[in-house]
mmCIF file of the N, C-alpha and C atoms, coordinates in Angstrom:
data_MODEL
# 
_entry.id   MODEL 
# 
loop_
_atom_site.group_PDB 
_atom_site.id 
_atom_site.type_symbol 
_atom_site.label_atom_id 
_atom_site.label_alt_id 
_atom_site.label_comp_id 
_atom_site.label_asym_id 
_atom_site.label_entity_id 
_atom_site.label_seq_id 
_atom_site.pdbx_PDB_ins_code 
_atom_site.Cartn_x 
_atom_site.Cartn_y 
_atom_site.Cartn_z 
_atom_site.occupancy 
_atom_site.B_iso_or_equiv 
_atom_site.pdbx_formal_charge 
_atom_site.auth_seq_id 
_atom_site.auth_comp_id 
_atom_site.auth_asym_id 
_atom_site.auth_atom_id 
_atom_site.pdbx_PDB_model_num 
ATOM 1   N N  . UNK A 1 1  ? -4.739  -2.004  7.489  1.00 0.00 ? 1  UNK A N  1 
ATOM 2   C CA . UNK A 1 1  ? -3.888  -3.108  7.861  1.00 0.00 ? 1  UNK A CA 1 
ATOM 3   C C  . UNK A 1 1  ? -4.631  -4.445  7.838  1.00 0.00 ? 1  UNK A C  1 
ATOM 4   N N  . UNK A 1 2  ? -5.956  -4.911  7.824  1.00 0.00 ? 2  UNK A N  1 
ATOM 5   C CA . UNK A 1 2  ? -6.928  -5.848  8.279  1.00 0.00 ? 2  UNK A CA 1 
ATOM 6   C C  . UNK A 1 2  ? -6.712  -6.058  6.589  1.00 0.00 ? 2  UNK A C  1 
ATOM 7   N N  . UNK A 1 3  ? -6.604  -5.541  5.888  1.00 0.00 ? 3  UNK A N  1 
ATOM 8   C CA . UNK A 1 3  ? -6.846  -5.826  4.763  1.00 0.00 ? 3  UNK A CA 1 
ATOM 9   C C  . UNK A 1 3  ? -5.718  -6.100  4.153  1.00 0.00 ? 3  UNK A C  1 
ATOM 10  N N  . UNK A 1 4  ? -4.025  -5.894  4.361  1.00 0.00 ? 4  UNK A N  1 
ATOM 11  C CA . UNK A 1 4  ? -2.849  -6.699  3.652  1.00 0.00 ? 4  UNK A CA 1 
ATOM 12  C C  . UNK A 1 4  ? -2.791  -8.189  4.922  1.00 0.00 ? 4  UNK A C  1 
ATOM 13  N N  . UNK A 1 5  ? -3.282  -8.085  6.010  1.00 0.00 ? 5  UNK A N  1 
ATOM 14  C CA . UNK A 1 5  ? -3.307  -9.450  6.636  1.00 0.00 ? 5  UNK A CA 1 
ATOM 15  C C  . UNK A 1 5  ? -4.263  -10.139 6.050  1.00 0.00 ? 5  UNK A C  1 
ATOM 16  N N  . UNK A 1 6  ? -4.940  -9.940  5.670  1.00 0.00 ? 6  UNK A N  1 
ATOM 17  C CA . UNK A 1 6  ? -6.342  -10.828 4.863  1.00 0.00 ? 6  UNK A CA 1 
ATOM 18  C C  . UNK A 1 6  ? -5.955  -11.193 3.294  1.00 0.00 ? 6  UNK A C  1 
ATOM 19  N N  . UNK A 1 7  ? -5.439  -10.351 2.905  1.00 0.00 ? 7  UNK A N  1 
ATOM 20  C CA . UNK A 1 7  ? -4.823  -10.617 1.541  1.00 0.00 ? 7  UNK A CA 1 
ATOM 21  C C  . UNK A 1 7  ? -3.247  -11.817 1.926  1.00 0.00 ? 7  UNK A C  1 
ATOM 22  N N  . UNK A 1 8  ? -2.614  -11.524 2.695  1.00 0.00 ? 8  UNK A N  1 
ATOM 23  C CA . UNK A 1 8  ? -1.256  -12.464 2.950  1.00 0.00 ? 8  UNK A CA 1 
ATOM 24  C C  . UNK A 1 8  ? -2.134  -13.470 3.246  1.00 0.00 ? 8  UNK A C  1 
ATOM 25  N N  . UNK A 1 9  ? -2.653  -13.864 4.148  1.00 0.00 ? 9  UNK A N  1 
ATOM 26  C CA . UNK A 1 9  ? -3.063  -14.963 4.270  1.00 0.00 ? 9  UNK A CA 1 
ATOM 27  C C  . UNK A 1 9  ? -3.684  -15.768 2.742  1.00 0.00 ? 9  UNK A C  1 
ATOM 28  N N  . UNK A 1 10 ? -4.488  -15.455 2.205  1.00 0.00 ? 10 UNK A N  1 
ATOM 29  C CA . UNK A 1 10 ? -5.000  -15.866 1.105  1.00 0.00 ? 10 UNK A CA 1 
ATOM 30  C C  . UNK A 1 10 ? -3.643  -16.224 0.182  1.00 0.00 ? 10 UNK A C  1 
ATOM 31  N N  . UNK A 1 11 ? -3.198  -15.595 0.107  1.00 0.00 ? 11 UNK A N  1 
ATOM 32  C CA . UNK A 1 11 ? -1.579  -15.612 -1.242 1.00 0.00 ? 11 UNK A CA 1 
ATOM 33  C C  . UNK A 1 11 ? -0.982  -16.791 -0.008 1.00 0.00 ? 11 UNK A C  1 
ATOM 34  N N  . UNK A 1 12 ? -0.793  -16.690 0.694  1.00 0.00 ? 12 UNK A N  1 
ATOM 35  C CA . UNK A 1 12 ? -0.054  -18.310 1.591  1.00 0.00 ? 12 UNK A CA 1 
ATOM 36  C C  . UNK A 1 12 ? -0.615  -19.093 1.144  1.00 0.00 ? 12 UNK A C  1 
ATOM 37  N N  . UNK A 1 13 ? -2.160  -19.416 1.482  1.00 0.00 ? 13 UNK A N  1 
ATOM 38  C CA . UNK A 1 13 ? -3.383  -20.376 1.327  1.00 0.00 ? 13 UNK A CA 1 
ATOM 39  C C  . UNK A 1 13 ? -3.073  -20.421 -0.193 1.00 0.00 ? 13 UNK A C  1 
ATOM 40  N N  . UNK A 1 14 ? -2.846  -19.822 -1.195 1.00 0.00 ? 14 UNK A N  1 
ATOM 41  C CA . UNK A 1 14 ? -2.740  -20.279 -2.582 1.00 0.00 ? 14 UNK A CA 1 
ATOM 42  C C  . UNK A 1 14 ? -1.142  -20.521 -3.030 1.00 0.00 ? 14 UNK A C  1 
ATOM 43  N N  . UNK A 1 15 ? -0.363  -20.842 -1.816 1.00 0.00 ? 15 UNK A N  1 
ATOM 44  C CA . UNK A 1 15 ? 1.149   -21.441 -2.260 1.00 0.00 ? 15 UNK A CA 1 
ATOM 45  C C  . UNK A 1 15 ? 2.204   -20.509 -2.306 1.00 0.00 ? 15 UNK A C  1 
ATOM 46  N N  . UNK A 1 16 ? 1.685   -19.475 -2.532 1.00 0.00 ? 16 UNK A N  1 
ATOM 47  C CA . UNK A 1 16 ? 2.808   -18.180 -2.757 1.00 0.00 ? 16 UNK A CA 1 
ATOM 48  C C  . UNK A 1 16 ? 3.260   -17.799 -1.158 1.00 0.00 ? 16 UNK A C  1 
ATOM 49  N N  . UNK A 1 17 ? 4.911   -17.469 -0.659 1.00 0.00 ? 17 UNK A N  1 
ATOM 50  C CA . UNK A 1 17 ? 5.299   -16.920 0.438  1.00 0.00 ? 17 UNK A CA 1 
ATOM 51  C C  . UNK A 1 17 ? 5.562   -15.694 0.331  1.00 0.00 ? 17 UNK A C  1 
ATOM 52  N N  . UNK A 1 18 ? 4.736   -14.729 1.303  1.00 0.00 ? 18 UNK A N  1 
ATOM 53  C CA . UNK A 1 18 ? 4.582   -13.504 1.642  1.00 0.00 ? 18 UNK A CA 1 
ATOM 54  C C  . UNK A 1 18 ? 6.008   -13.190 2.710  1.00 0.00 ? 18 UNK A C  1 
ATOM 55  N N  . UNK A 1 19 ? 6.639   -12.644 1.891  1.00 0.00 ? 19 UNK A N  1 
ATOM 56  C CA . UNK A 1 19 ? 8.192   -11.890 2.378  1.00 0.00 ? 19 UNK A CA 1 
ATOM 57  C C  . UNK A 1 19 ? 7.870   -10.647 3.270  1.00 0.00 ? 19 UNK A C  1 
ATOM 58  N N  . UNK A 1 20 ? 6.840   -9.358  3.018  1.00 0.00 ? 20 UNK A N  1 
ATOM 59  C CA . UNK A 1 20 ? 6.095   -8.884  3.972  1.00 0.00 ? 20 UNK A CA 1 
ATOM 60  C C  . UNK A 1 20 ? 5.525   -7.523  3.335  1.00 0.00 ? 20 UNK A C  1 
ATOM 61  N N  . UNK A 1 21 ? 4.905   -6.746  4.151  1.00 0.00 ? 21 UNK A N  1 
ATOM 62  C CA . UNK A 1 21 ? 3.798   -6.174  3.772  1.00 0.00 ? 21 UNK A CA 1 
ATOM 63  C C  . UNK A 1 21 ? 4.201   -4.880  4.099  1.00 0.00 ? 21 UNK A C  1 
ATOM 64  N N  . UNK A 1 22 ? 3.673   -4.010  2.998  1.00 0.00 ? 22 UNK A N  1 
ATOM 65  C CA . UNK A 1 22 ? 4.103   -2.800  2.529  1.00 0.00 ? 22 UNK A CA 1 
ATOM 66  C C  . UNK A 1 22 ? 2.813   -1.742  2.510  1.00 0.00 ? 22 UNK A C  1 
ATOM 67  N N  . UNK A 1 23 ? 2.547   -0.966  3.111  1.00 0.00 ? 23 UNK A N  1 
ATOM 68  C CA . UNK A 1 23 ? 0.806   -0.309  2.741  1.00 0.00 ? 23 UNK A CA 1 
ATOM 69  C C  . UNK A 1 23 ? 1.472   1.214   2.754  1.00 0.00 ? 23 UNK A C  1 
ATOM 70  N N  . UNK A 1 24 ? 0.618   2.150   1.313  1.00 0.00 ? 24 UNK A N  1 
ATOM 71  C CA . UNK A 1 24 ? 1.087   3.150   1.297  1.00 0.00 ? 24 UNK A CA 1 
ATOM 72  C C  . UNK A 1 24 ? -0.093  3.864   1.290  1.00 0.00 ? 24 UNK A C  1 
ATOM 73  N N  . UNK A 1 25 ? -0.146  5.399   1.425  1.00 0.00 ? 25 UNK A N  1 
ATOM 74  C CA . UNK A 1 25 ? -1.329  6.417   1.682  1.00 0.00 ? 25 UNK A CA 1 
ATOM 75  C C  . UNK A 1 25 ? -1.888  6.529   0.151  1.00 0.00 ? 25 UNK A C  1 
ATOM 76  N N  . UNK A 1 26 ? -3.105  6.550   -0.440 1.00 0.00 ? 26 UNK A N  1 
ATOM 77  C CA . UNK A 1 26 ? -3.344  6.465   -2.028 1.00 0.00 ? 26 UNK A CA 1 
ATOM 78  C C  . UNK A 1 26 ? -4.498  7.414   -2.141 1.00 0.00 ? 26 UNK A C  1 
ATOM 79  N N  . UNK A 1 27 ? -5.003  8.220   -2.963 1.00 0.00 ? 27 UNK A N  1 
ATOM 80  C CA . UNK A 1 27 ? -6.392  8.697   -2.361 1.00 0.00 ? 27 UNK A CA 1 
ATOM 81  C C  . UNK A 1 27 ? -7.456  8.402   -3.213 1.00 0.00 ? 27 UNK A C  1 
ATOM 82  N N  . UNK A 1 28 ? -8.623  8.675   -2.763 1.00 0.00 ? 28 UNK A N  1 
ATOM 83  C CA . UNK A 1 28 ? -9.970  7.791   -3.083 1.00 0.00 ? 28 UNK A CA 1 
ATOM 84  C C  . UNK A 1 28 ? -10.314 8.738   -4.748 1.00 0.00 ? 28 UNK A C  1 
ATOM 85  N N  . UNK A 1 29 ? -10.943 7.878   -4.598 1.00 0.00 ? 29 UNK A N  1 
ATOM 86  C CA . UNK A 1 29 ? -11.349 7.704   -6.437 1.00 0.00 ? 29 UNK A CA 1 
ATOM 87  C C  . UNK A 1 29 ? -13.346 7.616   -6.067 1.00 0.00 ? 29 UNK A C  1 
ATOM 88  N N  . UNK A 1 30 ? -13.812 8.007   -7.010 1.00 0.00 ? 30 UNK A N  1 
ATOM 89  C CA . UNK A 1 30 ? -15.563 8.016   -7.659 1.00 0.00 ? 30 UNK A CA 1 
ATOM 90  C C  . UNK A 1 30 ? -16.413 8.671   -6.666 1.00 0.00 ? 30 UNK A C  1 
ATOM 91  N N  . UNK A 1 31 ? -17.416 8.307   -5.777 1.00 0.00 ? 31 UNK A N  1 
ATOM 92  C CA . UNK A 1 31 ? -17.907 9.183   -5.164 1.00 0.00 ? 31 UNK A CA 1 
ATOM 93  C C  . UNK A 1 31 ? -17.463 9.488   -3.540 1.00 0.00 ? 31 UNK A C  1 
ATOM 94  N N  . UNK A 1 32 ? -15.797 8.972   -3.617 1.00 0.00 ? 32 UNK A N  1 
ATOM 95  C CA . UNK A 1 32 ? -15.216 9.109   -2.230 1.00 0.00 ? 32 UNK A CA 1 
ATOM 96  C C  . UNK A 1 32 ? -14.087 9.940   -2.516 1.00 0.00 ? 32 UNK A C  1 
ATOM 97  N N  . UNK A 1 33 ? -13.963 10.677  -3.410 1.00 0.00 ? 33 UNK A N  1 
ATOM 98  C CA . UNK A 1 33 ? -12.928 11.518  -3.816 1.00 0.00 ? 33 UNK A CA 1 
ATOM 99  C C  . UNK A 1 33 ? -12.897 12.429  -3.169 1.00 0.00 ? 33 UNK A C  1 
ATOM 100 N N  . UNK A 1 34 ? -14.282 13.321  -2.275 1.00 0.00 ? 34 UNK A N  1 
ATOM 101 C CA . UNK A 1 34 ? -13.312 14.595  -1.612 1.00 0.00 ? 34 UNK A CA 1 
ATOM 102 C C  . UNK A 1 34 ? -12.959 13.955  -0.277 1.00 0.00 ? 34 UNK A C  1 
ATOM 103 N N  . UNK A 1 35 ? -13.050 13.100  0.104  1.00 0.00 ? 35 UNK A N  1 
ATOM 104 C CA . UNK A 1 35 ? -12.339 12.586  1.463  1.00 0.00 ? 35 UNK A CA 1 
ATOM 105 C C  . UNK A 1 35 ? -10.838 12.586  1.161  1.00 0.00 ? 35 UNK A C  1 
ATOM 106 N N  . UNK A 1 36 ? -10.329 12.479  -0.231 1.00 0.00 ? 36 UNK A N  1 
ATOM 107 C CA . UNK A 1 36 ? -9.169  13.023  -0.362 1.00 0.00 ? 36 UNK A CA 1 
ATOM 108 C C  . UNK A 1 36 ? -8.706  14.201  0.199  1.00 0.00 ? 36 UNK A C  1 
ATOM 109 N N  . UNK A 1 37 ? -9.424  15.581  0.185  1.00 0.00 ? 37 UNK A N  1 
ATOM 110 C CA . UNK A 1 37 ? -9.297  16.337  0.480  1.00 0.00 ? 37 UNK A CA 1 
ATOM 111 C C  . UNK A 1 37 ? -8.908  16.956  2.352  1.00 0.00 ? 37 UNK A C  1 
ATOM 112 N N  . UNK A 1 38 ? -9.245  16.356  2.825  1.00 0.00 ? 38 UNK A N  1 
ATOM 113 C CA . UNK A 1 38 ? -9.529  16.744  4.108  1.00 0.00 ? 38 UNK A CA 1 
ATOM 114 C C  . UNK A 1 38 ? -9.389  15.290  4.874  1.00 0.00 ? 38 UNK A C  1 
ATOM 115 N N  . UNK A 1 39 ? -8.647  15.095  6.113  1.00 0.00 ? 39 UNK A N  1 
ATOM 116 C CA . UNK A 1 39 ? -8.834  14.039  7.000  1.00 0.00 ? 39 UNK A CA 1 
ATOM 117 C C  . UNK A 1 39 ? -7.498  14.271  8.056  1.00 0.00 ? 39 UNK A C  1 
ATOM 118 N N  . UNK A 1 40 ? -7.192  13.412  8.546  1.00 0.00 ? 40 UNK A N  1 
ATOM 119 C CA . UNK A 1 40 ? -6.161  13.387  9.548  1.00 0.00 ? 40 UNK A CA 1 
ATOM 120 C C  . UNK A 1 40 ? -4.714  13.807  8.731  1.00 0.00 ? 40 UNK A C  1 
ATOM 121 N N  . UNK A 1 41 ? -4.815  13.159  7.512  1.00 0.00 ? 41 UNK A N  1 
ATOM 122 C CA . UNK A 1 41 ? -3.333  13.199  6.847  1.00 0.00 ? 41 UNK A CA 1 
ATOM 123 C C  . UNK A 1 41 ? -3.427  14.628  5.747  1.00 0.00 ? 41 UNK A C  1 
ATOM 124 N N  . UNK A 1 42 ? -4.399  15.280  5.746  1.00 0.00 ? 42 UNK A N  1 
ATOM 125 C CA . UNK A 1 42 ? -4.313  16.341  4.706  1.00 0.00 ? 42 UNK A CA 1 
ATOM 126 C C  . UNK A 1 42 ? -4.631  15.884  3.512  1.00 0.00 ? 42 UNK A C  1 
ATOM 127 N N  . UNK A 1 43 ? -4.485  16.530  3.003  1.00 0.00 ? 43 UNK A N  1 
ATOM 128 C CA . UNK A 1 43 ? -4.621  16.661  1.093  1.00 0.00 ? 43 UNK A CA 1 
ATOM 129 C C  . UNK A 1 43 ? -3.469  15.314  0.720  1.00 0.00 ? 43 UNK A C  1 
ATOM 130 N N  . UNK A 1 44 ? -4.244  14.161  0.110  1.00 0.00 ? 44 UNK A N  1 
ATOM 131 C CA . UNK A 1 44 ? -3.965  12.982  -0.214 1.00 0.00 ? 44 UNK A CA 1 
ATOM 132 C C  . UNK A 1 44 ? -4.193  12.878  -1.100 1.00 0.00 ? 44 UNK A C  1 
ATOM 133 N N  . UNK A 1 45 ? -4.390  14.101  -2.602 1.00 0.00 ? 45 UNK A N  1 
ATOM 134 C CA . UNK A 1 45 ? -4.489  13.618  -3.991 1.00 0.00 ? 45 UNK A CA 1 
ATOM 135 C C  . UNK A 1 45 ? -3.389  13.154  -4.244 1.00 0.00 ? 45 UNK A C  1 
ATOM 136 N N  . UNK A 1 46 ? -3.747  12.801  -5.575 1.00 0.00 ? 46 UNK A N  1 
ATOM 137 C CA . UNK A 1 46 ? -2.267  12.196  -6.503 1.00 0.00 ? 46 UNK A CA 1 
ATOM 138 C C  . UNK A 1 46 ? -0.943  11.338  -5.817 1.00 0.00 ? 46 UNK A C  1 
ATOM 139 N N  . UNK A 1 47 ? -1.686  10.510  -4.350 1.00 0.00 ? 47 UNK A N  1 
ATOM 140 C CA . UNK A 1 47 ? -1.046  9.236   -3.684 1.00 0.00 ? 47 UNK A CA 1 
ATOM 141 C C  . UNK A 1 47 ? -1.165  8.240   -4.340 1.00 0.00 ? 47 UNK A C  1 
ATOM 142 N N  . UNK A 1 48 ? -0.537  7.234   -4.460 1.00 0.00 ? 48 UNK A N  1 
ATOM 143 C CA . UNK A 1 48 ? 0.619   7.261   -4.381 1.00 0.00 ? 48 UNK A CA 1 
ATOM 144 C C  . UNK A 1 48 ? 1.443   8.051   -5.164 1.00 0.00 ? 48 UNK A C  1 
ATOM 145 N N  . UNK A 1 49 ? 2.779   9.157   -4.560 1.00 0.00 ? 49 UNK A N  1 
ATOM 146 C CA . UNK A 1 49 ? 3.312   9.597   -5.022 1.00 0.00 ? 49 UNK A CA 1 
ATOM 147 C C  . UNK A 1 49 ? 4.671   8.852   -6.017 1.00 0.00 ? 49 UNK A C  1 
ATOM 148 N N  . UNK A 1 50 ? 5.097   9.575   -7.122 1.00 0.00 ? 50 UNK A N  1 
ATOM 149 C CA . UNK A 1 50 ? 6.683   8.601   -7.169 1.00 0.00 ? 50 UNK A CA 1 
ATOM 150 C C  . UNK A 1 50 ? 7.171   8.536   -6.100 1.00 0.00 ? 50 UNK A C  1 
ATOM 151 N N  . UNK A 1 51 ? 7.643   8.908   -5.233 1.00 0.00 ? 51 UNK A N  1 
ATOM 152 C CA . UNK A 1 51 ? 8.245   8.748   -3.946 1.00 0.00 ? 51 UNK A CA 1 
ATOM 153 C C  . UNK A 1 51 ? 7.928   7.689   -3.191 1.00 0.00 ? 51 UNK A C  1 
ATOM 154 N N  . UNK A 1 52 ? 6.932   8.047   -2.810 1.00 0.00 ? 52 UNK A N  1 
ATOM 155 C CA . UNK A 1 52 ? 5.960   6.770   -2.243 1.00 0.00 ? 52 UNK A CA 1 
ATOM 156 C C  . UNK A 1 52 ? 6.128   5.186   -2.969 1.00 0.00 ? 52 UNK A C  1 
ATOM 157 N N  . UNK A 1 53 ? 5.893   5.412   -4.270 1.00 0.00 ? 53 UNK A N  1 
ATOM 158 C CA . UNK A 1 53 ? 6.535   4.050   -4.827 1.00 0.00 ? 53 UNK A CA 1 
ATOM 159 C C  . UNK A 1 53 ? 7.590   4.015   -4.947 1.00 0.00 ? 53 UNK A C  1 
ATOM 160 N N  . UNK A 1 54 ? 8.669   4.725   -5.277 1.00 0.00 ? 54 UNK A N  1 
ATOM 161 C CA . UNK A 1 54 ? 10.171  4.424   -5.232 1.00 0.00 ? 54 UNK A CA 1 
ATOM 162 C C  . UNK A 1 54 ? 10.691  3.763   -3.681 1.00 0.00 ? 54 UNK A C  1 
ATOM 163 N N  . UNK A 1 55 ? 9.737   4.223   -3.023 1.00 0.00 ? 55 UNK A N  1 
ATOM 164 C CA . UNK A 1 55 ? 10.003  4.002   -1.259 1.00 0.00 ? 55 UNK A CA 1 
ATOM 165 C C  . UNK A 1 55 ? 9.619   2.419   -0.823 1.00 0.00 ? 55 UNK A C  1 
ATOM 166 N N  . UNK A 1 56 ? 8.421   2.102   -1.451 1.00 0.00 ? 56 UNK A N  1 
ATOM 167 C CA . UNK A 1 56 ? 8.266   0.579   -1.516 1.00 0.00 ? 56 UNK A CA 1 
ATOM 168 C C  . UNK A 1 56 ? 9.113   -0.347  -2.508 1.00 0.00 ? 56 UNK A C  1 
ATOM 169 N N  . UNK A 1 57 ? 9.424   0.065   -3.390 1.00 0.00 ? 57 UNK A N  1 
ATOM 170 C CA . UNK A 1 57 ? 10.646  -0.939  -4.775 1.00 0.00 ? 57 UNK A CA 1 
ATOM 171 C C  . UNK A 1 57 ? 11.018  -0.958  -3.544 1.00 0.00 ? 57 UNK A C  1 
ATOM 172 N N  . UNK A 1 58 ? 12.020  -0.014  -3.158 1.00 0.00 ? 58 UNK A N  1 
ATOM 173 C CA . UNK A 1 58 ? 13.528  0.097   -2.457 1.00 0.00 ? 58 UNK A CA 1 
ATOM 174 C C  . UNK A 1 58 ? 13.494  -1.270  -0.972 1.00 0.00 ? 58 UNK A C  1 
ATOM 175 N N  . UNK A 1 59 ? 11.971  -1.339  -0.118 1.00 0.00 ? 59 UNK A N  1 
ATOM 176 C CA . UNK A 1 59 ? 11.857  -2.414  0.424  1.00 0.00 ? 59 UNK A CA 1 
ATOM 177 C C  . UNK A 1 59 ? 11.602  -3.698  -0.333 1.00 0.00 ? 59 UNK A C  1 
ATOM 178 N N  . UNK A 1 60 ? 10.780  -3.645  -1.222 1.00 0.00 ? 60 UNK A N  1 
ATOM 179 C CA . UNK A 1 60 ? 10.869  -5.160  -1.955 1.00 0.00 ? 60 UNK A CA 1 
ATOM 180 C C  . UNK A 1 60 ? 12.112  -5.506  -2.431 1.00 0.00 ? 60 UNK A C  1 
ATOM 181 N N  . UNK A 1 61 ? 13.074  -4.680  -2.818 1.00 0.00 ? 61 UNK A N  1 
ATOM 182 C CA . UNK A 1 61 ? 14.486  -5.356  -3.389 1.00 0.00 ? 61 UNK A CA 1 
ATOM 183 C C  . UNK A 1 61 ? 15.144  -5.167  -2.224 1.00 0.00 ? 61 UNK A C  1 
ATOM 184 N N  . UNK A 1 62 ? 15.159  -4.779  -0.520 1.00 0.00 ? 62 UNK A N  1 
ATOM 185 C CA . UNK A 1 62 ? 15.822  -5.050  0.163  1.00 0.00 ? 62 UNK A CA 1 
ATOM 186 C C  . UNK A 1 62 ? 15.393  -6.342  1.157  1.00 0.00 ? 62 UNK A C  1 
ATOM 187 N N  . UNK A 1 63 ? 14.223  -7.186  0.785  1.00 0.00 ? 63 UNK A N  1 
ATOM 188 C CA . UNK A 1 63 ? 13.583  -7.994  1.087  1.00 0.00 ? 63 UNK A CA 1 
ATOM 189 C C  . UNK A 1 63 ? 13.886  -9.444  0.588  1.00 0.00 ? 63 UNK A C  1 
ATOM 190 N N  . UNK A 1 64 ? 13.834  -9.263  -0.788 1.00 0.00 ? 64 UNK A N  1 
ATOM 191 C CA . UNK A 1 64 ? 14.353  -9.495  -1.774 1.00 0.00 ? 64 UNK A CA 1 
ATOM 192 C C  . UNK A 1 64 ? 15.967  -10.218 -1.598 1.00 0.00 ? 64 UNK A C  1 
ATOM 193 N N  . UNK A 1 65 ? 16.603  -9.295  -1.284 1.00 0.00 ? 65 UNK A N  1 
ATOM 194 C CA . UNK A 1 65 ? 18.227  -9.558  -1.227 1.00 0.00 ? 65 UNK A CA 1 
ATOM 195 C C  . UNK A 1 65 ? 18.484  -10.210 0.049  1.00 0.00 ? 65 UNK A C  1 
ATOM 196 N N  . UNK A 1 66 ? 17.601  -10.015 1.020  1.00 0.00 ? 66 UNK A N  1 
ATOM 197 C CA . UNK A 1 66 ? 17.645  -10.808 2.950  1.00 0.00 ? 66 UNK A CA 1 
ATOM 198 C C  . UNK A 1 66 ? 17.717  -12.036 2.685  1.00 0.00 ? 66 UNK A C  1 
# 
């Protein structure tokens, strides 16, 4: 979360208005890949799922339309 507030702020600071913030579960990539495997949320390969992104569109175009 420290990190889409740090990013909104910056995209304000460069003119663009942040409508709001969306963070989904994704899993790690190069030498942090088996932490995919194992943690609080389980087996987190192949996050973002379609779902998972169909689940964020569906808020940006209801954001979108507010």
């Amino acid at each position: 979360m420290p990190t889409l507030k740090f990013m909104g702020q910056l995209f304000e600071h460069l003119g663009f208005a942040v409508l709001g913030e969306w963070a989904t579960t994704g899993e790690y990539h190069g030498q942090f890949k088996e932490f995919s495997l194992k943690g609080r949320l389980g087996n987190i390969g192949g996050r973002p799922s379609e779902d998972d992104l169909r689940r964020v569109a569906q808020q940006v175009r209801g954001a979108l339309q507010a």
